[in-house]
C-alpha positions as CSV (number, residue, x, y, z in Angstrom):
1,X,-2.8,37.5,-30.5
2,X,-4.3,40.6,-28.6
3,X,-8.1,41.0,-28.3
4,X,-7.9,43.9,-30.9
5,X,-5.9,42.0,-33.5
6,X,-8.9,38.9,-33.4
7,X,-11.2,41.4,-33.6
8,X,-10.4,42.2,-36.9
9,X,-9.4,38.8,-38.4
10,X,-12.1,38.9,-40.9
11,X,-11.3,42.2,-42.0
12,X,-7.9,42.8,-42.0
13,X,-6.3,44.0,-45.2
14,X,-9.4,43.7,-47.0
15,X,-9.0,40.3,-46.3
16,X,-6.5,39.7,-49.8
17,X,-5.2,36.7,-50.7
18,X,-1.4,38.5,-50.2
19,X,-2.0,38.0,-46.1
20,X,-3.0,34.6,-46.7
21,X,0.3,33.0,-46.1
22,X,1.5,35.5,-43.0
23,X,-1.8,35.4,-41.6
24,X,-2.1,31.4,-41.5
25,X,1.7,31.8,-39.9
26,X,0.7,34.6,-37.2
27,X,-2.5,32.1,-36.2
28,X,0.1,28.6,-35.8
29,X,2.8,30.6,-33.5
30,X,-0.1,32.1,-31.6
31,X,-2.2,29.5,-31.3
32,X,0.2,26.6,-31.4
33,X,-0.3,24.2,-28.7
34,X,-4.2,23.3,-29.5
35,X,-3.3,23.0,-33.2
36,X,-0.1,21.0,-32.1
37,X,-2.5,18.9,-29.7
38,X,-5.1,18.0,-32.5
39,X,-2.4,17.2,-34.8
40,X,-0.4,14.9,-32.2
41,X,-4.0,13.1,-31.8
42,X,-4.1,11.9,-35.6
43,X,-0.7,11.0,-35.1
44,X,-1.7,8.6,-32.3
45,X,-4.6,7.5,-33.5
46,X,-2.5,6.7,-37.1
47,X,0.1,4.8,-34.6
48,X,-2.6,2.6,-32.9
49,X,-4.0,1.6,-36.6
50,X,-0.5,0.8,-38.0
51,X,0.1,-1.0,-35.0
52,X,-2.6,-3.0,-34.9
53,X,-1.2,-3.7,-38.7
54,X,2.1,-4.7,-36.8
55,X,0.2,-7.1,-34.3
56,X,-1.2,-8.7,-38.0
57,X,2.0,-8.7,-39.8
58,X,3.8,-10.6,-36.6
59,X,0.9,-13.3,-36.4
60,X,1.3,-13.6,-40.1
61,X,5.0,-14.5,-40.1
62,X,4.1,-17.5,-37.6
63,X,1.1,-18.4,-40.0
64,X,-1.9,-17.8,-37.5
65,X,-3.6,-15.4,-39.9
66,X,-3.8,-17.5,-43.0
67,X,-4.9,-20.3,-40.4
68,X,-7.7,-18.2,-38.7
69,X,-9.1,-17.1,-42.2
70,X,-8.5,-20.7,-43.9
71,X,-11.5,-21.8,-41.3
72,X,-13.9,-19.5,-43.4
73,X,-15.5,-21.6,-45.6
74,X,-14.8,-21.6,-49.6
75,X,-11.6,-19.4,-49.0
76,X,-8.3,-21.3,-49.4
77,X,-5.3,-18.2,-48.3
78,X,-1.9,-19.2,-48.7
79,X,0.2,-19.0,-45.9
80,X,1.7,-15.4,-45.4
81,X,4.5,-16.4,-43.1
82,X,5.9,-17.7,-46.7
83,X,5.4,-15.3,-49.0
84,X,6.8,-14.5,-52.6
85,X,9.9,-16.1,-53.6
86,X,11.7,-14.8,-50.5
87,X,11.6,-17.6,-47.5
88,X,11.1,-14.3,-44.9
89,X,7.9,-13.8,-43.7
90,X,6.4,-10.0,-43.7
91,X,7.6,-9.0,-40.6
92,X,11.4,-10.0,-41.1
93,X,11.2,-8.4,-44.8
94,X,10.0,-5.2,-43.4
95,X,11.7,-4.9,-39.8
96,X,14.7,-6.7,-40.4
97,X,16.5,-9.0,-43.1
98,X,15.7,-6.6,-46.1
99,X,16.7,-6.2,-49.6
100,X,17.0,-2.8,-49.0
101,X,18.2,-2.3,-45.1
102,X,19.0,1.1,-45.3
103,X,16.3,2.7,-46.6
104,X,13.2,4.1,-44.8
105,X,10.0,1.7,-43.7
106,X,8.6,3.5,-46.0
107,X,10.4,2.6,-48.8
108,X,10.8,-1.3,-47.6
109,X,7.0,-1.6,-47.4
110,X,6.6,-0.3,-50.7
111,X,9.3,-2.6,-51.9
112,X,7.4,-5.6,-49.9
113,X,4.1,-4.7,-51.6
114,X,5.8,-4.5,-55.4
115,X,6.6,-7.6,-55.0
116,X,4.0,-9.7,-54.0
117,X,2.0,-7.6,-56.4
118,X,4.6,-8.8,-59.5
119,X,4.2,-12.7,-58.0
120,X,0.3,-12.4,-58.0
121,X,0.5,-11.0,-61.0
122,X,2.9,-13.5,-62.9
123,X,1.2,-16.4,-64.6
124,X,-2.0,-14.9,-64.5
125,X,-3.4,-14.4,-68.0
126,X,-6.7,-12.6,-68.1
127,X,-8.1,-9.9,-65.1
128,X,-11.0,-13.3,-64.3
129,X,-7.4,-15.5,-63.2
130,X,-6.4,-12.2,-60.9
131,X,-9.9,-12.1,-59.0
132,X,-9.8,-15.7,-58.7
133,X,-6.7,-15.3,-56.7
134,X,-8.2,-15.1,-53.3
135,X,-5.2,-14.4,-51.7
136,X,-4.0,-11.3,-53.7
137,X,-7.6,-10.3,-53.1
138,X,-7.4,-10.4,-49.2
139,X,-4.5,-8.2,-48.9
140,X,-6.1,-5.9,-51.4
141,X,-9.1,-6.0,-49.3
142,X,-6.8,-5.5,-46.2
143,X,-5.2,-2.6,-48.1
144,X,-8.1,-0.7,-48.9
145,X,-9.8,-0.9,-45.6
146,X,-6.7,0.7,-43.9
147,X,-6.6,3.5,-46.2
148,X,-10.2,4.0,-45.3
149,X,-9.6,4.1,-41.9
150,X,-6.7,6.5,-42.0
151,X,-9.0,8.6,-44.2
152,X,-11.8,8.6,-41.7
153,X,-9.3,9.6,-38.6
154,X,-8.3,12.7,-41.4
155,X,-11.4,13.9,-41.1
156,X,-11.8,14.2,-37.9
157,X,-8.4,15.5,-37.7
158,X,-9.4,18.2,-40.8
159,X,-12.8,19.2,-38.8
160,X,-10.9,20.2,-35.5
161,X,-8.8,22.2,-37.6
162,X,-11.1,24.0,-39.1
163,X,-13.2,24.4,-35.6
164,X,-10.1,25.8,-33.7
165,X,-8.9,28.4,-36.8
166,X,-12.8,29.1,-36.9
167,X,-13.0,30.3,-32.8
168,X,-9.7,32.2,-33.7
169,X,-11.5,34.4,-35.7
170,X,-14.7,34.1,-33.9
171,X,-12.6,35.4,-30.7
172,X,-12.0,32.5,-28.6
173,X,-9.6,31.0,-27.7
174,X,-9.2,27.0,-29.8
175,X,-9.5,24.3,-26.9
176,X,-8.2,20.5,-28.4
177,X,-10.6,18.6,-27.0
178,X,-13.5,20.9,-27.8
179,X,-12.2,21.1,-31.1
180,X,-11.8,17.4,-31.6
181,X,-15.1,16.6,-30.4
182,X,-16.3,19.0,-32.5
183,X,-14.4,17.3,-35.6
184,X,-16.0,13.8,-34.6
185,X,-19.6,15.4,-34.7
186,X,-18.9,16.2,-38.3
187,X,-16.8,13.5,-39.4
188,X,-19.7,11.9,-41.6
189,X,-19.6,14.5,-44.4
190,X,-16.2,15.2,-44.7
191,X,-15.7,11.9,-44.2
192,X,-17.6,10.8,-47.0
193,X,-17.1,13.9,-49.1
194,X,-13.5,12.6,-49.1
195,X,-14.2,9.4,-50.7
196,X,-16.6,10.7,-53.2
197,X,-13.4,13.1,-54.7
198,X,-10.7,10.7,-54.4
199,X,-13.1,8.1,-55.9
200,X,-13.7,10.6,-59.0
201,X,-9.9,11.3,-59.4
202,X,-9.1,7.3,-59.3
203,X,-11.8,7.0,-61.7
204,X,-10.9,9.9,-64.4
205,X,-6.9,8.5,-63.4
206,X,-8.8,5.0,-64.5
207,X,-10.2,6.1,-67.9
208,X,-7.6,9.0,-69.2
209,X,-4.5,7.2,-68.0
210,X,-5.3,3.6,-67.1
211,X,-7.2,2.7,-70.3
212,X,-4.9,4.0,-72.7
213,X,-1.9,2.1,-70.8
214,X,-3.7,-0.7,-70.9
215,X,-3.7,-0.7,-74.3
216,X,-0.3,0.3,-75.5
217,X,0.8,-3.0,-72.9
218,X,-1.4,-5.5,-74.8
219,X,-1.3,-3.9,-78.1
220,X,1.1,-7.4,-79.2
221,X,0.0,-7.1,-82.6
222,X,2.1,-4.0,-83.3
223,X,5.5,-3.9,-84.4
224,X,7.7,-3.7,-81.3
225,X,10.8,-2.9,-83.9
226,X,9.2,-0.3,-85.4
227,X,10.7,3.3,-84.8
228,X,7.4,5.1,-85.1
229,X,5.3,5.3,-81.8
230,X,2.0,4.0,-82.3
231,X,-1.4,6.3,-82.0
232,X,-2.1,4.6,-78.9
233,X,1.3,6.4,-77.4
234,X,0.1,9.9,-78.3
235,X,-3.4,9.2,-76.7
236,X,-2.0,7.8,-73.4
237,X,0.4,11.2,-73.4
238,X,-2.7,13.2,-73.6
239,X,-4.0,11.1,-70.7
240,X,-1.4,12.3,-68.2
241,X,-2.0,15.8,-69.2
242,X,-5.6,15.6,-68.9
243,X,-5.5,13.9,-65.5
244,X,-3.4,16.0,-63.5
245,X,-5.1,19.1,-65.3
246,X,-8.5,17.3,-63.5
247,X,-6.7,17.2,-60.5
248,X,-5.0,20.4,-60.4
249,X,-7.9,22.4,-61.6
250,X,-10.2,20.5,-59.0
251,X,-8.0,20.7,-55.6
252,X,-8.3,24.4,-56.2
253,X,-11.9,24.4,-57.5
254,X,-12.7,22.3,-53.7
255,X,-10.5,24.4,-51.7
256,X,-13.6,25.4,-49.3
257,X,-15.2,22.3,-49.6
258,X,-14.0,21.1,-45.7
259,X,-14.9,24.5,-44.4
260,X,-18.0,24.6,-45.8
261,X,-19.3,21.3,-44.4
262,X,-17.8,22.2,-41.0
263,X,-19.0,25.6,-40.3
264,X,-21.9,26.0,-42.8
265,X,-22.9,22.1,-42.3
266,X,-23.1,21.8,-46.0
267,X,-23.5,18.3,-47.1
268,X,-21.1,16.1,-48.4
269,X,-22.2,16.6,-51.8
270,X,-23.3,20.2,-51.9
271,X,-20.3,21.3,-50.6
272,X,-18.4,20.7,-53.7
273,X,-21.0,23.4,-55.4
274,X,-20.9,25.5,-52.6
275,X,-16.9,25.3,-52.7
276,X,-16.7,25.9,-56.7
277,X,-18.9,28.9,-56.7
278,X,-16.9,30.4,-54.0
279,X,-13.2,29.9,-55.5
280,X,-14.4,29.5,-59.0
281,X,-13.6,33.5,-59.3
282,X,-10.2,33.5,-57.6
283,X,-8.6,30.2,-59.0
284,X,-5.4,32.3,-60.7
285,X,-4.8,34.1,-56.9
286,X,-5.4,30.6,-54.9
287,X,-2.9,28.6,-57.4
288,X,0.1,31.3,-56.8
289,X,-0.2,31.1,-53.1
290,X,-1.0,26.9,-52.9
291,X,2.4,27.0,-55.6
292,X,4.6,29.5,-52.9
293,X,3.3,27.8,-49.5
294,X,4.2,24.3,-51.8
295,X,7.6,25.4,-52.8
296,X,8.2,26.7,-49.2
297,X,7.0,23.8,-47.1
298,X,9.4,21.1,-49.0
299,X,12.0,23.7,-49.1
300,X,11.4,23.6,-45.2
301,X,11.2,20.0,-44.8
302,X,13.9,19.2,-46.9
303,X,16.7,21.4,-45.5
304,X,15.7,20.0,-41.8
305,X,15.4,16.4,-43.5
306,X,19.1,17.2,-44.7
307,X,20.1,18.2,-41.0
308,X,18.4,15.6,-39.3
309,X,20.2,13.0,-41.6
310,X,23.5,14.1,-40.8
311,X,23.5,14.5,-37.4
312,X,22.1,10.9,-37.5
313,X,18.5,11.0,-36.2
314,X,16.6,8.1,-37.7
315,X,13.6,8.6,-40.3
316,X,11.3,7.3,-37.9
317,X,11.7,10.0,-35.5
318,X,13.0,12.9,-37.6
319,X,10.1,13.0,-40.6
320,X,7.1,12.8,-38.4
321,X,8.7,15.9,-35.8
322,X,9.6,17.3,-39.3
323,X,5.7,17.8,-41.1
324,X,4.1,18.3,-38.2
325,X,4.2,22.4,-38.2
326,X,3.9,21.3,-42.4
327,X,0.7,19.3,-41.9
328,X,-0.5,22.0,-39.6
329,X,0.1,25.0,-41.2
330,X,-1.5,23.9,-44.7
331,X,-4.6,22.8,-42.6
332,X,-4.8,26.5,-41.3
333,X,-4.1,28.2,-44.8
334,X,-7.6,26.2,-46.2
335,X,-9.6,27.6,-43.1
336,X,-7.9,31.1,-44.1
337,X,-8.3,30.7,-47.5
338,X,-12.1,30.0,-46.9
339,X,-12.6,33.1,-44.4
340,X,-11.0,35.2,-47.3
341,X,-13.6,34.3,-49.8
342,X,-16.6,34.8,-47.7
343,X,-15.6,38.0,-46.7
344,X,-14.6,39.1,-50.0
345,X,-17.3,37.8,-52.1
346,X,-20.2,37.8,-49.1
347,X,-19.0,40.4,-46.8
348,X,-19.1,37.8,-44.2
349,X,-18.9,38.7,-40.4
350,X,-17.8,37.8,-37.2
351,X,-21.3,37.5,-35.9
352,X,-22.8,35.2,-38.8
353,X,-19.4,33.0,-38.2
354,X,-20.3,32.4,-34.6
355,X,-24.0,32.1,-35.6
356,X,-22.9,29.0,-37.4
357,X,-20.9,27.1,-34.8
358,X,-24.0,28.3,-32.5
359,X,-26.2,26.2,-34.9
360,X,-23.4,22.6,-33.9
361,X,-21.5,23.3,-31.0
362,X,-24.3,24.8,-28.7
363,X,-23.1,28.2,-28.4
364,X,-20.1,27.9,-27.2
365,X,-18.7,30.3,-29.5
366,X,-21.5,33.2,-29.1
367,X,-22.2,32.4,-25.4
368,X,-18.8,33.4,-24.6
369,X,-19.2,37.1,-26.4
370,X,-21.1,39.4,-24.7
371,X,-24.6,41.2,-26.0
372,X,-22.9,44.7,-25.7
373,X,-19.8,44.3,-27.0
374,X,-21.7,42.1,-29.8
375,X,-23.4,45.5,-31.0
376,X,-20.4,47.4,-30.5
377,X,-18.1,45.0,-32.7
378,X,-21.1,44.9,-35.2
379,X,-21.3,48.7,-35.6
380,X,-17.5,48.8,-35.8
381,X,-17.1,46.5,-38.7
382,X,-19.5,48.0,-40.3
């Protein structure tokens, strides 16, 4: 991208929601190999966690785990090389003698995790039997604090993003490792702004669609013969509809909230305010381009998912290759999508962006711009 084009980032096109989609495009094929770089670091960082996961699941299938924790005083784990009613061990039931050998490991994991759920589940009457089953409990445990730990490597991954876009604009050009470090100085916030939404969606998921579940499953007092549907039915319908209108009405409501914490160093909590009173009048415009860039990117993936599967290159290598430009580009269309709303609804300039990485980074941004041609841009956007 030429000097003249960055110059006028902010302000090209009257910065409308129509160049949101070529824009993010032009910035990726320019800018590629930092964006590529950041992205390939969450990758690795995802591989070392799931392979630390591995290094578990191995010592599990030759007992050592459930040994090591059995040694903790009051808990009694059963031993996960024997698990469910198979006689494989983890590692064999997701690596290699499977139920299922020709699907993904995807797919098998899930299929490994149904079924010890079902077994911890069976013969358990009441929810007090379930979290007296310390073993079920442990690999819950395990569970959740890996998806908190892929969560956390996110957000550092979603702050240098939004840092290498953000000197895009600003007229620099995105460095991977400044951008990254960058993304770990604000990895708090997002971090835990992050939790608090997905926290809020699991718990309106929890009352709207879990609740009313719950009771059409133990509602054993009704006639199961009967060909009219019960009340209960129609309110857990309802549930469904009300949830995913929370969550689709939210993700676009929160489209800035990242953005807003990186470069604005809103808190984790304010940003959601911050984010809703910036979108709140553009949420018709943001859904038609989130639905097109939706539509495209599995179109995309699909087609070389279809290509990659004929031509016989395994899941493993092919879907990760496959959503990186994916996982990329829709990490650059929020940055864009957050530079479009400031400028439209704030006038928002080059100069204030570079004032507010000034104000985390040290001025590497405005450093780098000289004094005179500071003025000069300034009068010429004006």
């Amino acid at each position: 991208m030429s000097s003249a084009n960055r110059r006028s980032l902010l302000h090209e096109e009257n910065a409308t929601f129509k160049q949101a989609i070529p824009l993010s495009f032009r910035i990726l094929c320019d800018h590629w190999k930092p964006l590529v770089l950041i992205a390939l670091a969450y990758y690795l960082a995802c591989f070392a966690v799931g392979a630390v996961i591995g290094l578990i699941l191995v010592a599990g299938e030759f007992g050592l785990i459930s040994k090591l924790i059995n040694q903790i005083p009051g808990l009694n784990l059963p031993d996960f090389s024997q698990t469910s009613s198979s006689d494989l061990g983890y590692t064999r039931r997701l690596f290699g003698e499977s139920s299922i050998p020709d699907s993904s490991l995807f797919d098998r994991a899930s299929r490994v995790l149904q079924e010890d759920a079902q077994n911890a589940f069976s013969g358990l009457e009441d929810i007090q039997a379930l979290l007296q089953e310390k073993g079920f409990l442990v690999v819950v445990g395990l569970f959740l604090l890996f998806v908190l730990i892929i969560m956390f490597i996110a957000s550092v991954y979603e702050g240098a993003v939004i840092h290498a876009v953000a000197e895009v604009y600003g007229d620099e050009t995105p460095n991977a490792s400044k951008s990254l470090t960058y993304g770990c100085s604000t990895v708090a916030p997002v971090y835990f702004n992050t939790i608090i939404y997905v926290s809020t969606i699991i718990l309106v998921g929890a009352i709207s669609v879990g609740i009313p579940l719950a009771g059409l499953l133990s509602d054993d007092d009704a006639d199961v013969q009967s060909e009219e549907p019960r009340p209960i039915f129609f309110v857990a319908i309802l549930g469904f509809f009300i949830f995913y209108a929370v969550v689709i009405t939210s993700s676009l409501l929160f489209t800035a909230t990242a953005p807003a914490i990186v470069i604005e160093k809103a808190s984790a909590v304010g940003a959601f305010m911050r984010s809703a009173r910036l979108c709140k009048r553009d949420m018709c415009a943001l859904f038609c381009v989130s639905i097109v860039v939706g539509l495209g990117t599995n179109i995309f993936a699909s087609i070389l998912m279809i290509i990659t599967a004929t031509i016989g290159i395994p899941d493993a290598i092919s879907h990760p290759i496959i959503n990186l430009p994916v996982l990329v580009y829709i990490a650059i269309l929020k940055v864009v999508f957050y530079m479009i709303l400031r400028v439209k609804h704030e006038k928002y300039t080059k100069e204030e962006l570079c004032q507010d990485l000034l104000n985390k980074d040290g001025g590497t941004i405005v450093n780098a711009i000289e004094l005179s041609d500071y003025e000069e841009q300034k009068m010429t956007i004006s």
